[in-house]
Backbone and ligand atoms as CSV (ligand in chain L), in Angstrom:
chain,resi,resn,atom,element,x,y,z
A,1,UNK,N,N,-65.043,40.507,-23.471
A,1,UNK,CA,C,-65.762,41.568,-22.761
A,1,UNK,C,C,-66.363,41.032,-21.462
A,2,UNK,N,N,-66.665,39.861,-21.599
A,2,UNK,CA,C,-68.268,39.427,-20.268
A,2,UNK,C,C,-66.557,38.837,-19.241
A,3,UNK,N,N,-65.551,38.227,-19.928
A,3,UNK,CA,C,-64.538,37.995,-19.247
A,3,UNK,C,C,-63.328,39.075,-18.441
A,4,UNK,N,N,-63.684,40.258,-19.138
A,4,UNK,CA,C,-63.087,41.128,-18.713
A,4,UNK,C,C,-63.862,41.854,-17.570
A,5,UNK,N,N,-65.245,41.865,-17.726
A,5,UNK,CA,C,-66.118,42.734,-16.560
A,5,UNK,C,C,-66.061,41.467,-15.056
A,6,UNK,N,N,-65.891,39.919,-15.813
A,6,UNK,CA,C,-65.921,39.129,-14.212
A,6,UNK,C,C,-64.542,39.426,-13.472
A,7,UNK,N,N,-63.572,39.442,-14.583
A,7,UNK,CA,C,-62.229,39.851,-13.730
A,7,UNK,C,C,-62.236,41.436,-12.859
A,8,UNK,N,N,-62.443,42.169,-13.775
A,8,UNK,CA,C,-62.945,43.251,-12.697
A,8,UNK,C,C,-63.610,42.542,-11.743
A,9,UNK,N,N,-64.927,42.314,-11.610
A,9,UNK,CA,C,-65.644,42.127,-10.717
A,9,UNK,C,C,-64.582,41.293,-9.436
A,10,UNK,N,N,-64.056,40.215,-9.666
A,10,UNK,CA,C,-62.986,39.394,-8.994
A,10,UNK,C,C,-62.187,40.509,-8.055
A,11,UNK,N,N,-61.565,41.403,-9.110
A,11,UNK,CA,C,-60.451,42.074,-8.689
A,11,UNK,C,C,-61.349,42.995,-7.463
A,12,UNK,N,N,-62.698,43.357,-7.946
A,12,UNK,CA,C,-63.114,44.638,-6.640
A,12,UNK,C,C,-63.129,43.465,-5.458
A,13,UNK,N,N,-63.900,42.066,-5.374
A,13,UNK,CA,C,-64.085,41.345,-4.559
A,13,UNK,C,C,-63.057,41.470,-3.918
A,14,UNK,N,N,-61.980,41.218,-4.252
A,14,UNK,CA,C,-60.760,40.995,-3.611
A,14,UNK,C,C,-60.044,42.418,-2.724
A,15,UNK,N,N,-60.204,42.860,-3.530
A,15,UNK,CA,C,-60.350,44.840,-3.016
A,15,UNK,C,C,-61.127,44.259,-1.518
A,16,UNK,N,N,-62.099,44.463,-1.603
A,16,UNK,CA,C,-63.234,44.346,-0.472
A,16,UNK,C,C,-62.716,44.033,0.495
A,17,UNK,N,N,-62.140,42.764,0.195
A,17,UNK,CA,C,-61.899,41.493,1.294
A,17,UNK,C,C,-60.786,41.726,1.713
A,18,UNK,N,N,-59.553,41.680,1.299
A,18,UNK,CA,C,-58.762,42.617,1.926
A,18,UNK,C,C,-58.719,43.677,2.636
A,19,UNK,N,N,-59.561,44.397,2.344
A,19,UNK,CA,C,-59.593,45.938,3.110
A,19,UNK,C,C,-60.335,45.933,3.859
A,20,UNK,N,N,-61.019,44.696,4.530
A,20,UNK,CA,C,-61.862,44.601,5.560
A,20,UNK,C,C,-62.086,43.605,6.231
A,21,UNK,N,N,-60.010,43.284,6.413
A,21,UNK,CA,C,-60.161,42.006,7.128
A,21,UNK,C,C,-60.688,42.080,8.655
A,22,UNK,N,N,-60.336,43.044,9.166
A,22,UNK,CA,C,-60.743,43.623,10.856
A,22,UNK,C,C,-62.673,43.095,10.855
A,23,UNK,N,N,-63.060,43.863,9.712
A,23,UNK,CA,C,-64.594,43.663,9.689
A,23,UNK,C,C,-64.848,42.458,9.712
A,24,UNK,N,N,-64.445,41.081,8.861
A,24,UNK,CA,C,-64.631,40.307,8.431
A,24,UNK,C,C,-64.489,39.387,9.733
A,25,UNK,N,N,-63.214,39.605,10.326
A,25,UNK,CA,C,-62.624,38.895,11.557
A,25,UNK,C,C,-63.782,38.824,12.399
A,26,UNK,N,N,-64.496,40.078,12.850
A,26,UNK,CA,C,-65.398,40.141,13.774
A,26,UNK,C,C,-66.883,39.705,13.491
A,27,UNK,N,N,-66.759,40.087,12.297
A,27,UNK,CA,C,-68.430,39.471,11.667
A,27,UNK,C,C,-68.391,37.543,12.268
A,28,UNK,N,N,-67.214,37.109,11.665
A,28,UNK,CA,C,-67.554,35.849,11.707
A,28,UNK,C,C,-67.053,35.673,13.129
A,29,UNK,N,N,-66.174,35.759,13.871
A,29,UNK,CA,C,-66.332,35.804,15.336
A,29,UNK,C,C,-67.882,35.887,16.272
A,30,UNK,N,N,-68.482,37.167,15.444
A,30,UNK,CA,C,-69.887,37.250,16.311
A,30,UNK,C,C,-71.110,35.763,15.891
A,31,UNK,N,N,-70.822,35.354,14.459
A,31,UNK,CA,C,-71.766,34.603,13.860
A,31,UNK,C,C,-71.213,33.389,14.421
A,32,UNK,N,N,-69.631,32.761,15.156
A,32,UNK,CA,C,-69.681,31.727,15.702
A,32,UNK,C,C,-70.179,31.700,16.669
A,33,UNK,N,N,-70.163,32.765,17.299
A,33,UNK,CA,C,-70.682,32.699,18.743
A,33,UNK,C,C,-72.295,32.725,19.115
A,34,UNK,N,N,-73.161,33.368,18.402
A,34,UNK,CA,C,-74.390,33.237,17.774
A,34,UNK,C,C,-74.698,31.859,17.435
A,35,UNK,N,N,-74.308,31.519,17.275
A,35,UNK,CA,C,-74.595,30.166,16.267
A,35,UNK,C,C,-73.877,28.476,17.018
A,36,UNK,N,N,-73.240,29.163,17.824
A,36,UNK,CA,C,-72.737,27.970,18.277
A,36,UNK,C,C,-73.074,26.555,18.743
A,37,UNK,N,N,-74.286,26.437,19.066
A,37,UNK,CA,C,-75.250,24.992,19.047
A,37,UNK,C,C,-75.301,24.685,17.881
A,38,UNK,N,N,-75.733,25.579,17.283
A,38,UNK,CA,C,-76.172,24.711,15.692
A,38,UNK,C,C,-74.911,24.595,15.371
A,39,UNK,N,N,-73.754,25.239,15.079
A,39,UNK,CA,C,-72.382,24.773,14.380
A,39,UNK,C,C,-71.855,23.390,15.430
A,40,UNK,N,N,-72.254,23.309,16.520
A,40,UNK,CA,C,-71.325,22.153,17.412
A,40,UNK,C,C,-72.516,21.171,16.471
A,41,UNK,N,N,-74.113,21.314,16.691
A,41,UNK,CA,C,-74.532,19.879,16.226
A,41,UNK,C,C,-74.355,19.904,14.602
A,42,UNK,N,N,-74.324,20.604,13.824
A,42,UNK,CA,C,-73.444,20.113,12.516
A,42,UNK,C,C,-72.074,19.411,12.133
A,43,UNK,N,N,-71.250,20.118,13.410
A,43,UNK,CA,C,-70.161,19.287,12.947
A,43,UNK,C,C,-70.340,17.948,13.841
A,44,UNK,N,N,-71.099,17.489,14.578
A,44,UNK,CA,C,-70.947,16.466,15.085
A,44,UNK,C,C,-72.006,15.550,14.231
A,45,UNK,N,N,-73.073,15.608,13.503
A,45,UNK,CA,C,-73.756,15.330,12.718
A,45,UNK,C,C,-72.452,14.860,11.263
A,46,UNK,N,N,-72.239,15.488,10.596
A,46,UNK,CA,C,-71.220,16.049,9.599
A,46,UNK,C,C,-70.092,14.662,10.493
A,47,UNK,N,N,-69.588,14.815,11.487
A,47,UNK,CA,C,-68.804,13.475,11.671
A,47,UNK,C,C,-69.594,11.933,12.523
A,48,UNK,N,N,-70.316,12.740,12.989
A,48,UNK,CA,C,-71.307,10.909,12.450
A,48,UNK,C,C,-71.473,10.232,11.430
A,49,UNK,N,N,-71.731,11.151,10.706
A,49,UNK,CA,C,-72.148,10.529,8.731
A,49,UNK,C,C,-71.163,10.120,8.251
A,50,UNK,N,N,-69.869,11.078,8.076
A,50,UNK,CA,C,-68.803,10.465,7.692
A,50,UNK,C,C,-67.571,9.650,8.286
A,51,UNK,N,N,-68.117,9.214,9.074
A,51,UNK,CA,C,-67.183,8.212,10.608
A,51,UNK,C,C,-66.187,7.457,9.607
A,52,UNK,N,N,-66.935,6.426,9.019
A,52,UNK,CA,C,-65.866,5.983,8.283
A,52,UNK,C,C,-64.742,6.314,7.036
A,53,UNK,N,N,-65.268,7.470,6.763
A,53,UNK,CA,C,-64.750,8.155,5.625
A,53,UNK,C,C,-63.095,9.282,6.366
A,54,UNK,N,N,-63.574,9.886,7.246
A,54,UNK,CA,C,-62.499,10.329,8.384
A,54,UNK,C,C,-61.481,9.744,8.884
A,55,UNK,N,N,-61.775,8.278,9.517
A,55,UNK,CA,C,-61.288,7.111,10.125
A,55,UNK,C,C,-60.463,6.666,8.968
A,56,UNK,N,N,-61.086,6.711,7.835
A,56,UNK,CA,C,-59.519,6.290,6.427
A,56,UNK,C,C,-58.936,7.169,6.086
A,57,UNK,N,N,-59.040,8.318,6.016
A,57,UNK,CA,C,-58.743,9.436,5.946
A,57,UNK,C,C,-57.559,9.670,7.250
A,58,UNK,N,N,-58.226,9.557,8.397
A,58,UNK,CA,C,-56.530,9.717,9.237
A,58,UNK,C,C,-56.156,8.578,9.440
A,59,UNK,N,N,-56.204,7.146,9.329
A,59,UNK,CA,C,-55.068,6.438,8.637
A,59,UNK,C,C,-54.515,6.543,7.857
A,60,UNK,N,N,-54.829,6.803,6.644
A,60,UNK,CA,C,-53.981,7.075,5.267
A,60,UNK,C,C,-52.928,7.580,5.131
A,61,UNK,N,N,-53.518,9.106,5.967
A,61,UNK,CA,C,-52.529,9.909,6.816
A,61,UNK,C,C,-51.503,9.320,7.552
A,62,UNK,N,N,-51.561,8.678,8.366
A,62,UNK,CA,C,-51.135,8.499,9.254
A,62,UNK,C,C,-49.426,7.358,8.597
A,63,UNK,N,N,-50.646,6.833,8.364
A,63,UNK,CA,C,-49.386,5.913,7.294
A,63,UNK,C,C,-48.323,6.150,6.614
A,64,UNK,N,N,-48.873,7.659,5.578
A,64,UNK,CA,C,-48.172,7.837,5.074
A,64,UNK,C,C,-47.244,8.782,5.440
A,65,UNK,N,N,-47.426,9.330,6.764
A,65,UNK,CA,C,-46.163,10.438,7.449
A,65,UNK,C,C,-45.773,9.949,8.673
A,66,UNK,N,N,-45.863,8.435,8.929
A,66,UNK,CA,C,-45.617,7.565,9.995
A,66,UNK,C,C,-44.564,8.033,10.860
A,67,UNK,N,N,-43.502,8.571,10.321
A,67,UNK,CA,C,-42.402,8.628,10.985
A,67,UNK,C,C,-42.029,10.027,11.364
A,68,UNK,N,N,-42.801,10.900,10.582
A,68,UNK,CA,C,-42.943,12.752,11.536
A,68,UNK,C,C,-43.482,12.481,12.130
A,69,UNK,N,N,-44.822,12.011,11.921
A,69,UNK,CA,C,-45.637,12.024,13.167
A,69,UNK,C,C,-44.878,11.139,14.655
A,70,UNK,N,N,-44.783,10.367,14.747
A,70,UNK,CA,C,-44.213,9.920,15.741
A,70,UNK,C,C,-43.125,10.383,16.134
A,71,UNK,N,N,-42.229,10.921,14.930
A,71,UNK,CA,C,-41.031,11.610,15.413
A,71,UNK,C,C,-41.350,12.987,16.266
A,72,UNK,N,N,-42.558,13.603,15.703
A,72,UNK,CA,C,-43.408,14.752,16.293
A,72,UNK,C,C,-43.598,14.561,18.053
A,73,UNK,N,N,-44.120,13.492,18.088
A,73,UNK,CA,C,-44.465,12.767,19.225
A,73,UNK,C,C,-43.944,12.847,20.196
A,74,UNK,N,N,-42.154,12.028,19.176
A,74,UNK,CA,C,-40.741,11.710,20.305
A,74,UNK,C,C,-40.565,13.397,21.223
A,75,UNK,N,N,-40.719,14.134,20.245
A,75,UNK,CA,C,-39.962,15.625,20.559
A,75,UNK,C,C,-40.844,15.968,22.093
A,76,UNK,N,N,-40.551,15.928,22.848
A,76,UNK,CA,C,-41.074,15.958,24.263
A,76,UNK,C,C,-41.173,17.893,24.874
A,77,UNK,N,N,-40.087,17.941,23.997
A,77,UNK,CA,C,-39.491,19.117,23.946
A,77,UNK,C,C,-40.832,20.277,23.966
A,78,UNK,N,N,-41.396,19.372,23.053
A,78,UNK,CA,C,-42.218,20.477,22.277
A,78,UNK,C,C,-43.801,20.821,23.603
A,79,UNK,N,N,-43.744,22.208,24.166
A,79,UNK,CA,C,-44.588,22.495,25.087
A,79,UNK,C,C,-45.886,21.849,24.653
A,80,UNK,N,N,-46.510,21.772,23.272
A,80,UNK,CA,C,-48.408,21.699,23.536
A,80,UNK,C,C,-48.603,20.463,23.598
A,81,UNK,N,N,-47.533,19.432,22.897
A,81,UNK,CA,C,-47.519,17.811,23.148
A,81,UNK,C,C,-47.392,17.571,24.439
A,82,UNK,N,N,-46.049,18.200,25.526
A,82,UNK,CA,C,-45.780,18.222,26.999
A,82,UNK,C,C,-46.959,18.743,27.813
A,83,UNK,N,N,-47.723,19.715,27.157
A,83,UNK,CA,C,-49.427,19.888,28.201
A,83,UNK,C,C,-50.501,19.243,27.774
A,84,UNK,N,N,-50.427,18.471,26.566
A,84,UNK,CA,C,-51.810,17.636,26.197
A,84,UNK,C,C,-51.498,16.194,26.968
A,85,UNK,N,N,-49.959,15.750,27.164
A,85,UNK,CA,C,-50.128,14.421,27.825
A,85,UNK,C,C,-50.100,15.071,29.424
A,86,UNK,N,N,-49.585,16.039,29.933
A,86,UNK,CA,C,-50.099,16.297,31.309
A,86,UNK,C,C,-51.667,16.610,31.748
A,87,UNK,N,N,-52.205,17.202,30.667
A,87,UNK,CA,C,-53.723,17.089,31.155
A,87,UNK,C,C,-54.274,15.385,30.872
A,88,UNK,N,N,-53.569,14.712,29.773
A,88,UNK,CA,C,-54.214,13.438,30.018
A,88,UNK,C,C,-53.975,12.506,30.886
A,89,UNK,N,N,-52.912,12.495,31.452
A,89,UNK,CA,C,-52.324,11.889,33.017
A,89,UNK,C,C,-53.679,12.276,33.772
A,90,UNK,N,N,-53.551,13.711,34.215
A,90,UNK,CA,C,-53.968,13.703,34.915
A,90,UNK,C,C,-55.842,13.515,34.843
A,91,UNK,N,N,-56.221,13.493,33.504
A,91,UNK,CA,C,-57.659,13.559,33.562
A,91,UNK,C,C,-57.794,11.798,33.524
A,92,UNK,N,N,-57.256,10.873,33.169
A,92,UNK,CA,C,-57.328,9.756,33.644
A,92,UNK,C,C,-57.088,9.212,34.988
A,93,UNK,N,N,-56.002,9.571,35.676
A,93,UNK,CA,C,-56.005,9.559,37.393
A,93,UNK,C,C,-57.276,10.350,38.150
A,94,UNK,N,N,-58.137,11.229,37.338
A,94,UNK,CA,C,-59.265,11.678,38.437
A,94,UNK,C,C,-59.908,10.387,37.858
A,95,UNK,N,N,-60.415,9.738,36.477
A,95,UNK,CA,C,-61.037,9.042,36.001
A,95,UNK,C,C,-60.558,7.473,37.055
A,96,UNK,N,N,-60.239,7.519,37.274
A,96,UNK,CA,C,-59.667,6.359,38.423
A,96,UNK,C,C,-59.340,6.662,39.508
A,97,UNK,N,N,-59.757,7.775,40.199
A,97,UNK,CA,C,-59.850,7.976,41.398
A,97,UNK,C,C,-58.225,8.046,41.834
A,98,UNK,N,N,-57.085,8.476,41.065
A,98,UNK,CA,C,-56.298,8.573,41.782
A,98,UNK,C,C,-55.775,9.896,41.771
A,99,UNK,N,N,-55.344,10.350,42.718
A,99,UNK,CA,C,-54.363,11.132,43.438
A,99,UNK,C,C,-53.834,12.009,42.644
A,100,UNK,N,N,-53.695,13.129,42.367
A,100,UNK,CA,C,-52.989,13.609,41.327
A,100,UNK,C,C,-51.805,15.026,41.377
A,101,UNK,N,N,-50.911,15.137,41.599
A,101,UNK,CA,C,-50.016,16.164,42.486
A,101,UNK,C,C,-48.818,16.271,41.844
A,102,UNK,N,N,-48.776,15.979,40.755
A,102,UNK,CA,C,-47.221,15.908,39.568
A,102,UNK,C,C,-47.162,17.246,39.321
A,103,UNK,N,N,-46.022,17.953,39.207
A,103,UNK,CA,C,-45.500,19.086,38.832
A,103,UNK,C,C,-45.162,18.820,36.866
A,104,UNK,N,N,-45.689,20.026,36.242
A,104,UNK,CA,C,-45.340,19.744,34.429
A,104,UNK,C,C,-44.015,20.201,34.483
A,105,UNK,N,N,-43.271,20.394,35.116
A,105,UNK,CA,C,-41.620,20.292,35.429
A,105,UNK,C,C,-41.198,18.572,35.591
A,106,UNK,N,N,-42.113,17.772,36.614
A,106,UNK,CA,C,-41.558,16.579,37.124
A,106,UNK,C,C,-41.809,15.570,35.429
A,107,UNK,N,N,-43.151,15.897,35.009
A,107,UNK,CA,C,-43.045,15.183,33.639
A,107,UNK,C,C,-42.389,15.546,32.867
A,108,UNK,N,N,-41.763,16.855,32.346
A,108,UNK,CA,C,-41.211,16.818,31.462
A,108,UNK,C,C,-39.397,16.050,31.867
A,109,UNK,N,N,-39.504,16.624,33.078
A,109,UNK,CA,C,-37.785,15.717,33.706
A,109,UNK,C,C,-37.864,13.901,32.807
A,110,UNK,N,N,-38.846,13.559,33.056
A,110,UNK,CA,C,-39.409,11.933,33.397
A,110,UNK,C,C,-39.418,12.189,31.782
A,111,UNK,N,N,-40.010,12.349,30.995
A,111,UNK,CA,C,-40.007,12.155,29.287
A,111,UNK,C,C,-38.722,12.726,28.816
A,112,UNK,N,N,-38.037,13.505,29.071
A,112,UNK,CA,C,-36.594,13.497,28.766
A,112,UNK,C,C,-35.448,12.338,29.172
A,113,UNK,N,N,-36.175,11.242,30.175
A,113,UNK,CA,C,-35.271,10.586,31.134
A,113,UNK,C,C,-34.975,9.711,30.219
A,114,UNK,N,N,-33.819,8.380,30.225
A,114,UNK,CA,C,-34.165,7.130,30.094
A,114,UNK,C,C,-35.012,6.278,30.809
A,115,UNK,N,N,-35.638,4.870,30.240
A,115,UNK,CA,C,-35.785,4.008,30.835
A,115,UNK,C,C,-35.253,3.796,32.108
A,116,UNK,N,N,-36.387,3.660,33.338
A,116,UNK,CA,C,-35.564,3.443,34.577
A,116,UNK,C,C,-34.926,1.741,34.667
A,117,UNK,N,N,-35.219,0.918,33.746
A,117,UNK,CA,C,-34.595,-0.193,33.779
A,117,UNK,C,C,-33.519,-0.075,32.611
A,118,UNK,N,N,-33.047,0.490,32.034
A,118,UNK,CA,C,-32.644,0.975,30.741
A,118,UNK,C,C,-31.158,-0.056,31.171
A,119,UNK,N,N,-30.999,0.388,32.244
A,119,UNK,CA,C,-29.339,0.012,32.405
A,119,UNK,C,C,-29.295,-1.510,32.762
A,120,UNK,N,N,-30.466,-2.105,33.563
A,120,UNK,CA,C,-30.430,-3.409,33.711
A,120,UNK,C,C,-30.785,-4.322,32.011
A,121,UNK,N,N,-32.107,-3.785,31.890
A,121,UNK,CA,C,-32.522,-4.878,31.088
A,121,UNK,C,C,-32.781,-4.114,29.582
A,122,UNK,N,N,-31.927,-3.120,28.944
A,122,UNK,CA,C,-31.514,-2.239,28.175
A,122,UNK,C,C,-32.298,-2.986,26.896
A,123,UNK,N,N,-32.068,-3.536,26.717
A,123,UNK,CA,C,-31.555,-4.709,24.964
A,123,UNK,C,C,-33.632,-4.688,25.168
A,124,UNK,N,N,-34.180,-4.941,25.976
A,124,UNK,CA,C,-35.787,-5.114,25.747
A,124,UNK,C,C,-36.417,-3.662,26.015
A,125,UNK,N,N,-35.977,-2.442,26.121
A,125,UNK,CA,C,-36.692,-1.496,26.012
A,125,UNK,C,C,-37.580,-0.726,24.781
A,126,UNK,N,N,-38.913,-0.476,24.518
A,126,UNK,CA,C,-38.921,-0.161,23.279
A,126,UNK,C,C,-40.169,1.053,23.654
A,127,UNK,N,N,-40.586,1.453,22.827
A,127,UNK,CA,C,-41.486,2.321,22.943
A,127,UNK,C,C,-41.447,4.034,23.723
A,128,UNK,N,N,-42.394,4.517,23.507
A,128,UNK,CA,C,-42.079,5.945,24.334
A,128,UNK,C,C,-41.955,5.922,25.748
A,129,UNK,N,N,-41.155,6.634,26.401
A,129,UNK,CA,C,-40.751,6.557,27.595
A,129,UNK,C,C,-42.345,7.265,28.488
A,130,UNK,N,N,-42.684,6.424,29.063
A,130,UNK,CA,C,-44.315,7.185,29.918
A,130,UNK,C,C,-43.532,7.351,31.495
A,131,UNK,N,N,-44.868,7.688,31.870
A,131,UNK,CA,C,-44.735,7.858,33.199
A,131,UNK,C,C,-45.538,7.033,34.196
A,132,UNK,N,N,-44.756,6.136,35.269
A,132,UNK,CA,C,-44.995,5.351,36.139
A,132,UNK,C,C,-44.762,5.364,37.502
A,133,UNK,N,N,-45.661,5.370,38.284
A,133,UNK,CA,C,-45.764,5.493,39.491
A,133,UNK,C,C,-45.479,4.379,40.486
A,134,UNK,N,N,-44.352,4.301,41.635
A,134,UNK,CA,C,-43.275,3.317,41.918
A,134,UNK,C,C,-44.402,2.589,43.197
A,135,UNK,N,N,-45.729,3.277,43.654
A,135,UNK,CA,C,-46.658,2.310,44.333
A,135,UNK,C,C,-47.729,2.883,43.978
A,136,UNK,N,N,-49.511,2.507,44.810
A,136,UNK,CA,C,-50.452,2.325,44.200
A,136,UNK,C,C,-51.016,3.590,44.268
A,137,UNK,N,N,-49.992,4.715,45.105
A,137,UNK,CA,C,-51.021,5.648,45.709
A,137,UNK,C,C,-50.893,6.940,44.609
A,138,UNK,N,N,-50.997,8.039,44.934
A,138,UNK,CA,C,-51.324,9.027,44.485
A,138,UNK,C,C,-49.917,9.885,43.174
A,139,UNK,N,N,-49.885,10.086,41.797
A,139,UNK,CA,C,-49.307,10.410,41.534
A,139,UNK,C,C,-48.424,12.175,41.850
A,140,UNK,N,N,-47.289,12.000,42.651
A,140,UNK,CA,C,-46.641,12.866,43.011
A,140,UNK,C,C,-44.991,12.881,42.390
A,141,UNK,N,N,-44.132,14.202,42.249
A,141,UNK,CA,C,-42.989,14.153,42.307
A,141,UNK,C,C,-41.976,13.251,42.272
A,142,UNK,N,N,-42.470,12.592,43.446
A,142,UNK,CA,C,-41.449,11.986,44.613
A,142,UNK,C,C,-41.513,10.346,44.004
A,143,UNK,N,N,-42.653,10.207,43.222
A,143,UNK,CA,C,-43.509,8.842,43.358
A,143,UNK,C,C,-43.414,8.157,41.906
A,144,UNK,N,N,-43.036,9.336,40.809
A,144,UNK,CA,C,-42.711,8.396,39.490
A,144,UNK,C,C,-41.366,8.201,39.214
A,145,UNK,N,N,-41.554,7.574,38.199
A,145,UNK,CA,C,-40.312,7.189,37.290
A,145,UNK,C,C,-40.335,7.291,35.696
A,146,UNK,N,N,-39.435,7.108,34.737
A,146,UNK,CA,C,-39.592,7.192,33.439
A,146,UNK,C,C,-38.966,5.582,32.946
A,147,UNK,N,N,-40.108,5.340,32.411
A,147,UNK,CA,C,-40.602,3.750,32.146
A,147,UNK,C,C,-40.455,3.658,30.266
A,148,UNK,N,N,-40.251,2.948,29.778
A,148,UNK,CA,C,-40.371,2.712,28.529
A,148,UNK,C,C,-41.671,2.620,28.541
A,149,UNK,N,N,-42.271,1.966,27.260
A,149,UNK,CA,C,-43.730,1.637,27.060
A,149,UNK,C,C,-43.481,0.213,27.553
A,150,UNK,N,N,-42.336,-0.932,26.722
A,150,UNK,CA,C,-42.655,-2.138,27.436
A,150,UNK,C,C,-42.378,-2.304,28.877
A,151,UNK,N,N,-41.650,-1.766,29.554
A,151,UNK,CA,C,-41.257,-1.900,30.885
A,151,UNK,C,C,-42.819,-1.432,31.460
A,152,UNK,N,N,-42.916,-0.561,31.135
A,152,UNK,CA,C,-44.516,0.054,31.856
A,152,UNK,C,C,-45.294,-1.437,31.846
A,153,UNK,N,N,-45.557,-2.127,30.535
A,153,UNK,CA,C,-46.072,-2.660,30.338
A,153,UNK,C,C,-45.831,-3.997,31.228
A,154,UNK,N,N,-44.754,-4.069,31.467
A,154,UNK,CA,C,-44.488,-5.779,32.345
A,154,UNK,C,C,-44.513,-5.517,33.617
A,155,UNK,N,N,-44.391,-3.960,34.232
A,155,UNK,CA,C,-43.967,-3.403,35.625
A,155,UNK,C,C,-46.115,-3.023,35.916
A,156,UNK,N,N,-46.927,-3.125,35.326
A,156,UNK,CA,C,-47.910,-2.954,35.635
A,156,UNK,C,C,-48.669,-3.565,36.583
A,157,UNK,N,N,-49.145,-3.014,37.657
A,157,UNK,CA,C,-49.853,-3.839,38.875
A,157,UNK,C,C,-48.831,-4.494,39.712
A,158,UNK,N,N,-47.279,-4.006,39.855
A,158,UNK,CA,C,-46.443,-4.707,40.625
A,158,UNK,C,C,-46.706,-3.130,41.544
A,159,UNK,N,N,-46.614,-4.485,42.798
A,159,UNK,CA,C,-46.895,-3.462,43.779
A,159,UNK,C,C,-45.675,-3.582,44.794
A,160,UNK,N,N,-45.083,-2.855,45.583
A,160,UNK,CA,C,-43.902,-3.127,46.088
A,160,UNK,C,C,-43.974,-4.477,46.890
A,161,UNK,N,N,-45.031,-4.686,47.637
A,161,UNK,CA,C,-45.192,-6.215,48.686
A,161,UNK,C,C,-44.665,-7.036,46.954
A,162,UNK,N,N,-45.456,-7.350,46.109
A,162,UNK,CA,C,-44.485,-7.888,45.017
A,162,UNK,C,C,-42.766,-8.367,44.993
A,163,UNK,N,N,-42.745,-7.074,44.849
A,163,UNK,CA,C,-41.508,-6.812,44.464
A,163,UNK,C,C,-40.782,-7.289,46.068
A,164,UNK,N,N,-40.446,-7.314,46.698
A,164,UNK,CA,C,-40.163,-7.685,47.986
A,164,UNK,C,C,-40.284,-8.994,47.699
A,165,UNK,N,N,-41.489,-9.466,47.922
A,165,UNK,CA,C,-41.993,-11.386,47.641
A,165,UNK,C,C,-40.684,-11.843,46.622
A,166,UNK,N,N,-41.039,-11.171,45.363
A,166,UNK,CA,C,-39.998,-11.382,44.486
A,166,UNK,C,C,-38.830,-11.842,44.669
A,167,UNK,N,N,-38.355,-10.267,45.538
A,167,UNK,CA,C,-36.746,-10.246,45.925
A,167,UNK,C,C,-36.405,-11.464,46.810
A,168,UNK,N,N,-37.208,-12.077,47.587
A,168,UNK,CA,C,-36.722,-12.775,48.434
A,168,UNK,C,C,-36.550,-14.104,48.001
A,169,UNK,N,N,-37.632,-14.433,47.404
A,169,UNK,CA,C,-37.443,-15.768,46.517
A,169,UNK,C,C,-36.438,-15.687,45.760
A,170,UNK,N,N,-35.583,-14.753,44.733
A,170,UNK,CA,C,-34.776,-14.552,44.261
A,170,UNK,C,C,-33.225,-14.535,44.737
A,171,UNK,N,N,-33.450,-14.210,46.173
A,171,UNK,CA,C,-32.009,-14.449,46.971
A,171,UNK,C,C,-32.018,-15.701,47.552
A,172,UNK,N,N,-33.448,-16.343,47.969
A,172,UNK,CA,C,-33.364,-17.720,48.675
A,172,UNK,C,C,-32.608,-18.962,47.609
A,173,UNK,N,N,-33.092,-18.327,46.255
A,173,UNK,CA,C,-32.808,-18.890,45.083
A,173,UNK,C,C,-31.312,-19.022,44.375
A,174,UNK,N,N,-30.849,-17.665,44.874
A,174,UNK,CA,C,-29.403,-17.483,44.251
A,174,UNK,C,C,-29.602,-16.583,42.888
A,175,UNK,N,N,-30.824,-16.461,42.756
A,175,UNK,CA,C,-30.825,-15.965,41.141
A,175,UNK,C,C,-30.402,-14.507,41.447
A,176,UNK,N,N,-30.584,-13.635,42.305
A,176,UNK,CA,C,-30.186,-12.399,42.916
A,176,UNK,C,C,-29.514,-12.538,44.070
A,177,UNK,N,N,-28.325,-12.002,44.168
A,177,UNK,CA,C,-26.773,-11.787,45.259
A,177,UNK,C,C,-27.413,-10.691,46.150
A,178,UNK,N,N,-27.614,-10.350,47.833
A,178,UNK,CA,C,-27.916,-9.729,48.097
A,178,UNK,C,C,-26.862,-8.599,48.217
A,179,UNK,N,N,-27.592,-6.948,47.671
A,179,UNK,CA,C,-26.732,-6.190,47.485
A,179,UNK,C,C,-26.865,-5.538,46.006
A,180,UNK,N,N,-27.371,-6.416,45.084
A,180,UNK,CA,C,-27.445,-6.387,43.758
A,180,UNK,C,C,-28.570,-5.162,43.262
L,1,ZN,ZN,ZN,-37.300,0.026,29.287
């Protein structure tokens, strides 16, 4: 009997809630917006406390779907991954004072690309293909390339006077044929 009146009771709840999802939508819409200091400092409270508990929590994760996720990653394809690394390009180039004028056409060209050393030094390429800028100045169009992660990584702070210095010692040397 007392089990049969909670199931009713269940069943009207559910009645309710259903039939007033429009209401419901807006109630709690108005109460986030109302409330929104106190809900931002709870959840930031709420992840202070549990910092380390989160932090194992998306490793664990992370670990254990290692290879969607990154495969997630690879997919360049995919528009909200292609506008979260174009706003982070570019919110790190204001963060360093540089230049910022890339078209989300020119990055996505450049993350679809190969390695721009791919064809020379192929066999050492590894990592996600980023985006690298061919001198010191302002990222534009005209001005990147699509870099592996290690190439990024060894091509960093070469500045063309470099690369020139380089080249020349390299032909005085014989180690580079001019023309090559
Ligand atoms: Zn490479």
């Amino acid at each position: 009997m007392i089990a049969d009146k909670k199931a009713q009771a269940n069943e009207r709840a559910k009645k309710w809630y259903q039939g007033h999802k429009e209401y419901r939508r807006a109630y709690n819409k108005k109460y986030r917006e109302e409330h929104k200091d106190q809900l931002k400092k709870f959840k930031k409270r709420y992840r202070d406390e549990h910092k380390d508990q989160i932090n194992a929590h998306n490793n664990k994760h992370y670990a254990e779907h290692k290879d969607e996720i990154n495969a997630r990653r690879r997919e360049t394809g995919n528009v909200n991954t292609l506008g979260r690394e174009y706003s982070r390009i570019k919110c790190k180039a204001k963060q360093r004072g540089i230049g910022f004028n890339l078209s989300l056409e020119k990055l996505k060209e450049i993350k679809l690309s190969p390695c721009a050393f791919a064809e020379i030094d192929g066999e050492n390429c590894a990592g996600i293909i980023t985006v690298d800028r061919l001198t010191n100045g302002a990222y534009t169009d005209n001005d990147v390339i699509a870099l592996c992660h290690y190439h990024n990584t060894m091509k960093s702070n070469m500045t063309p006077q470099i690369v020139e210095a380089l080249y020349k010692i390299y032909l005085e040397r014989g180690i580079l044929k001019r023309g090559v």
